[in-house]
KOLMARZA-494386 format. One record per residue (C-alpha): x, y, z; residue in three letters; residue number from 0. Coordinates in pm, 1 decimal. Example, Ala and Ser with C-alpha at 12.3 -4.5 7.8 and 13.67 -1.06 7.14 Angstrom:
# residues 2
REC,px,py,pz,rest,nr
REC,1230.0,-450.0,780.0,ala,0 $
REC,1367.0,-106.0,714.0,ser,1 $
This chain:
# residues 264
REC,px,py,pz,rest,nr
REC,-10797.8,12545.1,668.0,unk,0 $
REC,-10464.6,12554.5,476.9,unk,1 $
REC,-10634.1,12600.7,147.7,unk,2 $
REC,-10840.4,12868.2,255.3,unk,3 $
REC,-10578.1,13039.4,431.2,unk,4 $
REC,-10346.1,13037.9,128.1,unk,5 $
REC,-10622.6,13168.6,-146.2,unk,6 $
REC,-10675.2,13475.2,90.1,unk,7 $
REC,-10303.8,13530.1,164.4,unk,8 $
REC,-10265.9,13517.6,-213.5,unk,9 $
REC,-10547.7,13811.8,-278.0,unk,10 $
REC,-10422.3,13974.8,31.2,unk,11 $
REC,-10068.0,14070.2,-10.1,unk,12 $
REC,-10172.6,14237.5,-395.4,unk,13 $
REC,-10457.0,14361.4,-244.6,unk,14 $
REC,-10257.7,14524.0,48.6,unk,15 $
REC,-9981.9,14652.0,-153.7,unk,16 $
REC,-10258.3,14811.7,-364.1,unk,17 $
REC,-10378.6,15024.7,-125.9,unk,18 $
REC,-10025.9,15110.7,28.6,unk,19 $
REC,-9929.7,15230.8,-357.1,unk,20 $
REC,-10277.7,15419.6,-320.8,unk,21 $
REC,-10178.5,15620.1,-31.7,unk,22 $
REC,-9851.2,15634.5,-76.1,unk,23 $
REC,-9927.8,15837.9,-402.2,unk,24 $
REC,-10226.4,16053.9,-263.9,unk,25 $
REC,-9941.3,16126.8,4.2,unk,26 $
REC,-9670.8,16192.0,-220.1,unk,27 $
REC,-9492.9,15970.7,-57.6,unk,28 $
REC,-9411.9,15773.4,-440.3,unk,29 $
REC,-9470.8,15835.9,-773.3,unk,30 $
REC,-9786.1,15772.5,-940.3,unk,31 $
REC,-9685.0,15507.6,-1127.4,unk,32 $
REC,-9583.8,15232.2,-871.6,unk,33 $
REC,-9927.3,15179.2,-786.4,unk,34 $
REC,-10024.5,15035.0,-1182.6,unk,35 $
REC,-9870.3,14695.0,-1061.6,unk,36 $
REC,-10059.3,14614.7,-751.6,unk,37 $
REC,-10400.0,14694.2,-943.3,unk,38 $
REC,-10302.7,14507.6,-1255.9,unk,39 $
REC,-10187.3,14225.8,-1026.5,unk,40 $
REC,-10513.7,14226.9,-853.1,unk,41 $
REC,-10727.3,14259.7,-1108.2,unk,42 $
REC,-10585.3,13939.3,-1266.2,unk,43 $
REC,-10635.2,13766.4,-973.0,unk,44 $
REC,-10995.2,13914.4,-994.8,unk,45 $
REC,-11035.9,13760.0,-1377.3,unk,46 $
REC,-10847.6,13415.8,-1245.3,unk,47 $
REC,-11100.8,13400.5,-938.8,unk,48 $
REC,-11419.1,13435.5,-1184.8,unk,49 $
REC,-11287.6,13210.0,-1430.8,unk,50 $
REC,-11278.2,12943.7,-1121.6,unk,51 $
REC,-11589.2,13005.3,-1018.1,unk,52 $
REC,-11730.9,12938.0,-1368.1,unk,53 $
REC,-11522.1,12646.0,-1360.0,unk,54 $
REC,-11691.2,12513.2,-1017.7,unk,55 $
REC,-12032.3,12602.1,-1144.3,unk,56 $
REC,-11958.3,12413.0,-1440.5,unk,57 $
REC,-11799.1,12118.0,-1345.0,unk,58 $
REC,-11957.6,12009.3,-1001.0,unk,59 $
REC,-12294.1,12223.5,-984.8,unk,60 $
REC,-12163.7,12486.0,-733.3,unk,61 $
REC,-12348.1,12822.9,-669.4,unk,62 $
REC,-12127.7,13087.4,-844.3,unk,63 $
REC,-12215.1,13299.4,-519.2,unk,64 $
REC,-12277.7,13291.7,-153.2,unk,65 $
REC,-12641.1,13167.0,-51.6,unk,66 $
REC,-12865.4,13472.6,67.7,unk,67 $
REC,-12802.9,13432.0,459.9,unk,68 $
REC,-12408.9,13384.6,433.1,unk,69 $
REC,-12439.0,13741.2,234.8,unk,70 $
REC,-12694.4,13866.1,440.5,unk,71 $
REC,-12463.1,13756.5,755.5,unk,72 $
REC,-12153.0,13917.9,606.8,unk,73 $
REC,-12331.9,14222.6,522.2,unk,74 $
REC,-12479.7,14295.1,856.5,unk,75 $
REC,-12129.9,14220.4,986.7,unk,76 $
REC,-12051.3,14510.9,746.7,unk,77 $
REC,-12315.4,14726.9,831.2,unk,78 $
REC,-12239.3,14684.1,1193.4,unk,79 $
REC,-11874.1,14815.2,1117.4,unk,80 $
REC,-12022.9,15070.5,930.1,unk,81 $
REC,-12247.7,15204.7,1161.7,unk,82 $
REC,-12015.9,15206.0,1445.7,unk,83 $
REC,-11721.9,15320.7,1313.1,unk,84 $
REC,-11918.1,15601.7,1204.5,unk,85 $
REC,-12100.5,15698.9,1514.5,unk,86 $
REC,-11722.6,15710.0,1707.9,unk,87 $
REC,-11633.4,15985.3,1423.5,unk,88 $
REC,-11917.3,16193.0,1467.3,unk,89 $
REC,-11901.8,16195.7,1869.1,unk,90 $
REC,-11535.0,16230.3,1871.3,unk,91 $
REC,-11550.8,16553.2,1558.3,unk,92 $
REC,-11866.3,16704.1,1803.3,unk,93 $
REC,-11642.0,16639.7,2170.8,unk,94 $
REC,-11305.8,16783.8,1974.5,unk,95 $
REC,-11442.0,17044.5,1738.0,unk,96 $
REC,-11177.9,17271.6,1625.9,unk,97 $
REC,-10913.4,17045.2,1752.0,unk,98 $
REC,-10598.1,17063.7,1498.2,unk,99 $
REC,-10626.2,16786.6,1288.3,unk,100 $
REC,-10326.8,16642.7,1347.5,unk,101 $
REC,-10512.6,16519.8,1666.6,unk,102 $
REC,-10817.7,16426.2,1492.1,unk,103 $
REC,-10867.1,16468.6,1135.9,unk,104 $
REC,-11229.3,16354.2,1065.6,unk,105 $
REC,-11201.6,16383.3,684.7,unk,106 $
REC,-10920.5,16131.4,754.7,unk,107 $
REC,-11147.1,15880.2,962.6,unk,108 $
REC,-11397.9,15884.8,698.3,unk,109 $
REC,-11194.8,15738.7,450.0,unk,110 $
REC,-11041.5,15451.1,648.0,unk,111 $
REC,-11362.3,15358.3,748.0,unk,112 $
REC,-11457.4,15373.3,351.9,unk,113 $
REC,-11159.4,15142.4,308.4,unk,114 $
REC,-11188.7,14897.0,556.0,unk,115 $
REC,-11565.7,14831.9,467.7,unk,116 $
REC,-11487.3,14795.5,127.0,unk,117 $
REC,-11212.6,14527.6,217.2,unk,118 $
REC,-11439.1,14364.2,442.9,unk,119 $
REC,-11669.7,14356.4,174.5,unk,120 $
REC,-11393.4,14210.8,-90.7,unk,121 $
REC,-11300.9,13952.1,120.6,unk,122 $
REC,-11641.4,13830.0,307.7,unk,123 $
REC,-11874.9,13800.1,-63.8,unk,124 $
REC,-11616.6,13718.9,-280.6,unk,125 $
REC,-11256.7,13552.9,-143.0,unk,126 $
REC,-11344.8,13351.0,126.0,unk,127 $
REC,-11628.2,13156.1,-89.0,unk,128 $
REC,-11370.2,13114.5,-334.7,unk,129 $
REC,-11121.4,12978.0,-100.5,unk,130 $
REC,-11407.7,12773.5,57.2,unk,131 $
REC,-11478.3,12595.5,-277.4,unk,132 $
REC,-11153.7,12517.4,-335.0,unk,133 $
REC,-11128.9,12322.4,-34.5,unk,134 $
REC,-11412.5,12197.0,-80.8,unk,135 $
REC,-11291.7,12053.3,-404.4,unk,136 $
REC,-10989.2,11907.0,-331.4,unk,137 $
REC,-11170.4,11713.6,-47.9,unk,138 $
REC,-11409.1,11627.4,-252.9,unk,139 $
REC,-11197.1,11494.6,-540.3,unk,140 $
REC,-10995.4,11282.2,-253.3,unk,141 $
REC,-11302.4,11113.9,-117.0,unk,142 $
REC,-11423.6,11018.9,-463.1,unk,143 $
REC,-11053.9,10857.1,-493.6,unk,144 $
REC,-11072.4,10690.0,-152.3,unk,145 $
REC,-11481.8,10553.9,-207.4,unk,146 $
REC,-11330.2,10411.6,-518.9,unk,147 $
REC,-11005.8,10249.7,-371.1,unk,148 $
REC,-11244.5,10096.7,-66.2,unk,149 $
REC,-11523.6,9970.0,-250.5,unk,150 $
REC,-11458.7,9596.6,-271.5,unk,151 $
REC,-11787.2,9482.9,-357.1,unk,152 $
REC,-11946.2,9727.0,-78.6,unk,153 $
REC,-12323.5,9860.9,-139.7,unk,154 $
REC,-12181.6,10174.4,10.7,unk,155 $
REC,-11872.4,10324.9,112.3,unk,156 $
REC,-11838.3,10575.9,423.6,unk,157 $
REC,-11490.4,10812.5,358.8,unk,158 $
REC,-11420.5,10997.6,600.4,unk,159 $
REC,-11193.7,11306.9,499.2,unk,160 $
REC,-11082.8,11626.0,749.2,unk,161 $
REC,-11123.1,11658.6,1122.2,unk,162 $
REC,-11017.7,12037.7,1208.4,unk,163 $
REC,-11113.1,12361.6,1310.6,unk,164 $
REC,-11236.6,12652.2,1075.1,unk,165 $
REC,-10989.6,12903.8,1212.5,unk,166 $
REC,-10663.8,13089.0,1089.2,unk,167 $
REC,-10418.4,13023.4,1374.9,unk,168 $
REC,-10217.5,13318.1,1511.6,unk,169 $
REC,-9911.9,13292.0,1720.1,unk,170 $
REC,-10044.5,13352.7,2045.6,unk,171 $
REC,-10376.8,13185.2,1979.6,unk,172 $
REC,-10475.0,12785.3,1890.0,unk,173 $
REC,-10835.2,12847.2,1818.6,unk,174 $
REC,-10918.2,12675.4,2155.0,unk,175 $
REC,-11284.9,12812.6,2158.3,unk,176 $
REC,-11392.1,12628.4,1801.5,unk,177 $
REC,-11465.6,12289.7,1800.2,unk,178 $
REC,-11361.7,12076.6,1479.0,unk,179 $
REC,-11551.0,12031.8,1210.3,unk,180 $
REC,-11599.4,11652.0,1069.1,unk,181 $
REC,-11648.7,11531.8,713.0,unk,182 $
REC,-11784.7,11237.8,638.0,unk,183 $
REC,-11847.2,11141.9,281.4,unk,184 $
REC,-12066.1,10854.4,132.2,unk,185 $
REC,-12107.0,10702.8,-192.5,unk,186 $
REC,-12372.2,10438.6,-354.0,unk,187 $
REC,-12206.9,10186.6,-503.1,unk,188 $
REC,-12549.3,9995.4,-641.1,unk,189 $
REC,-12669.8,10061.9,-1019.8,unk,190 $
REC,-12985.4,10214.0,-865.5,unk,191 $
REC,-13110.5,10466.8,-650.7,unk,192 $
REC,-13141.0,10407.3,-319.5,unk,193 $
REC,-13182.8,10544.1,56.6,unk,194 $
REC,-12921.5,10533.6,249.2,unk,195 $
REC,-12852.3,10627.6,624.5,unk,196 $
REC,-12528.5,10576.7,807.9,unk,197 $
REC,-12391.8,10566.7,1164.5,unk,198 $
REC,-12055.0,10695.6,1243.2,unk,199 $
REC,-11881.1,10631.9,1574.4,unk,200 $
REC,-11620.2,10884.1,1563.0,unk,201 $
REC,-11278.9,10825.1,1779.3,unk,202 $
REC,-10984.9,11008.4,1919.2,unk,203 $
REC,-10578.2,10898.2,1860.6,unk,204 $
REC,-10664.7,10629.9,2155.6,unk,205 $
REC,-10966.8,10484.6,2054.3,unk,206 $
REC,-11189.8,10665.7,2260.2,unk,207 $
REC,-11542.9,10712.1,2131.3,unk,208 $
REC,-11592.8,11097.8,2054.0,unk,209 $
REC,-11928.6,11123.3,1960.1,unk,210 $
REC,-12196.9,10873.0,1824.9,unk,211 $
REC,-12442.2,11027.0,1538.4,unk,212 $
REC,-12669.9,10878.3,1285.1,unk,213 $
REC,-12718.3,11088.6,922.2,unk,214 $
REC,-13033.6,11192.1,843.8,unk,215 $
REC,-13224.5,10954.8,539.0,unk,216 $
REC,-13028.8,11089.9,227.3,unk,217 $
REC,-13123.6,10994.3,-137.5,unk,218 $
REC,-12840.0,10895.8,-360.8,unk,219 $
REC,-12832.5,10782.1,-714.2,unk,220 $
REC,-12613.0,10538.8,-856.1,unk,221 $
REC,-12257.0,10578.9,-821.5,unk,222 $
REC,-12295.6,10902.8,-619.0,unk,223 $
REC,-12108.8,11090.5,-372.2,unk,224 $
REC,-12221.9,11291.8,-78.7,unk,225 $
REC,-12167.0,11425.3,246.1,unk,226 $
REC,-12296.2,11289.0,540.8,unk,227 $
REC,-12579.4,11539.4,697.6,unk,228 $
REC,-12659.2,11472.2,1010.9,unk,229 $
REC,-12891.8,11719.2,1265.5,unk,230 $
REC,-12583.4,11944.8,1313.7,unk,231 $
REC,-12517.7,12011.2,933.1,unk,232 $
REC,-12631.7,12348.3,825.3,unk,233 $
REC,-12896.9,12356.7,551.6,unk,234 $
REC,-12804.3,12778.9,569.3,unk,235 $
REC,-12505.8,12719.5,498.9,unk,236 $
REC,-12328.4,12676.3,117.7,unk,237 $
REC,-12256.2,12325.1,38.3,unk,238 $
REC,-11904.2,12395.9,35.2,unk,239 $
REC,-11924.0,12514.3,381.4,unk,240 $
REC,-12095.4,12254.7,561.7,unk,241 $
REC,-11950.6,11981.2,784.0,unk,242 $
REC,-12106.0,11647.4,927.8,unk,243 $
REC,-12076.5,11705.1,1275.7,unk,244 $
REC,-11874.1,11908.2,1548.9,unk,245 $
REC,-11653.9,11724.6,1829.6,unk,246 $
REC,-11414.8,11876.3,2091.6,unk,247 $
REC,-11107.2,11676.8,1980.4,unk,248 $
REC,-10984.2,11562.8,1679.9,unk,249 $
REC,-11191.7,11297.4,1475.2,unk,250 $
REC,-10837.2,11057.8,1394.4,unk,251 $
REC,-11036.3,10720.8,1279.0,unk,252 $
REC,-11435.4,10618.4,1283.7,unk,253 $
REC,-11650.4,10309.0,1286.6,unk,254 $
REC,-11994.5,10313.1,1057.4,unk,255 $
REC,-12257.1,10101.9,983.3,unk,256 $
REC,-12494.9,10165.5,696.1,unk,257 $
REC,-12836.6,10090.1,578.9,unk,258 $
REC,-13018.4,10118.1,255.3,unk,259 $
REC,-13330.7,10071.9,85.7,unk,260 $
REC,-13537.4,10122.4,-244.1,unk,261 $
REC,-13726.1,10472.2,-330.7,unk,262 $
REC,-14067.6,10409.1,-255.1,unk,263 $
């Protein structure tokens, strides 16, 4: 997760100061100028971010968006903000009516719940896919170097790149409720297309067998790279978000076995 939490700490801190500058101003708090940097600064991020994504679409066949149910997901997450943030202003303006608004100002209410949608949105449809893909990328690129340092006259190579959890650690919390996510890569090495289905024994630092899964029957062409599906990969899920399998501890080394055969 350290690549996807640096992309959104990078959009967040511009993004933040933004709407500090914003309120700062509408407050008179500073002058109107000061808040021209933080947009300009986010707005290039905005044109950098786009130009990746072309990039990514380009160069390894990624969606430029989210697939329907991630953005359906993320908008009903939205929604459900919405709706209740909402409802708690209109009961608490109908309980307190006429109540100075220094104790409850629900013009006030309105707009942070404006704001924080509109954030949630920003960061849900387009930074975190952003940040996913990048990780995606850069595990991708070092499995494609590691298939091609292992091959040594293999039929096909098993790589197996990331054991960890998909969760931004906090001080007081280690993300003890997520399990880690495993990602296993494979690659045909033949001049042909073939069939291929692997086993994967994953194990912990002492050895001790994790979990023992078989891939489902994936089709790969010659000299391509993929990662391993198995019955706990996500086919709702973007490609750049899906893992192999799930285990409680940490995946630190693996046994496989593999098996091929012609497209009939």
């Amino acid at each position: 997760m350290g690549i996807v939490t640096l992309v959104i700490l990078i959009f967040f801190f511009p993004y933040g100061w933004f709407l500090w500058s914003s309120i700062s101003n509408k407050t008179g708090m500073v002058e109107t100028y000061r808040w021209k940097k933080p947009m300009a600064a986010l707005l290039l991020l905005v044109v950098i971010s786009a130009v990746l994504n072309f990039f990514y679409s380009d160069a390894y066949n990624l969606a430029f968006f989210q697939n329907g149910f991630e953005l359906t997901v993320g908008l009903i997450v939205i929604g459900a903000f919405l709706v209740i943030l909402s409802i708690i202003n209109i009961i608490v303006s109908i309980v307190y009516r006429g109540a100075p608004k220094s104790f409850h100002n629900p013009k006030v209410v309105w707009a942070f719940t404006g704001v924080f949608c509109t954030t949630l949105l920003f960061f849900i449809v387009w930074v975190y896919p952003l940040a996913e893909k990048a990780s995606y990328i850069v595990r991708l690129d070092s499995a494609i170097a590691a298939a091609n340092e292992k091959q040594d006259g293999e039929e096909i190579t098993v790589v197996f790149m990331s054991s960890e959890k998909k969760c931004i650690r906090r001080r007081y919390e280690n993300c003890n409720s997520s399990d880690y996510q495993n990602a296993f890569f494979v690659q045909n090495n033949l001049d042909e297309t073939k069939q291929v289905q692997v086993q994967i024994r994953a194990l912990d630092r002492q050895q001790n067998e994790l979990k023992l899964v078989e891939s489902k029957i994936m089709t790969l062409g010659a000299g391509e790279l993929k990662l391993v599906e198995t019955d706990e990969t996500s086919d709702q899920q973007s490609i750049w978000s899906r893992s192999s399998f799930e285990t409680e501890v940490r995946t630190v080394s693996y046994q496989s076995i593999y098996r091929y055969r012609d497209i009939n």
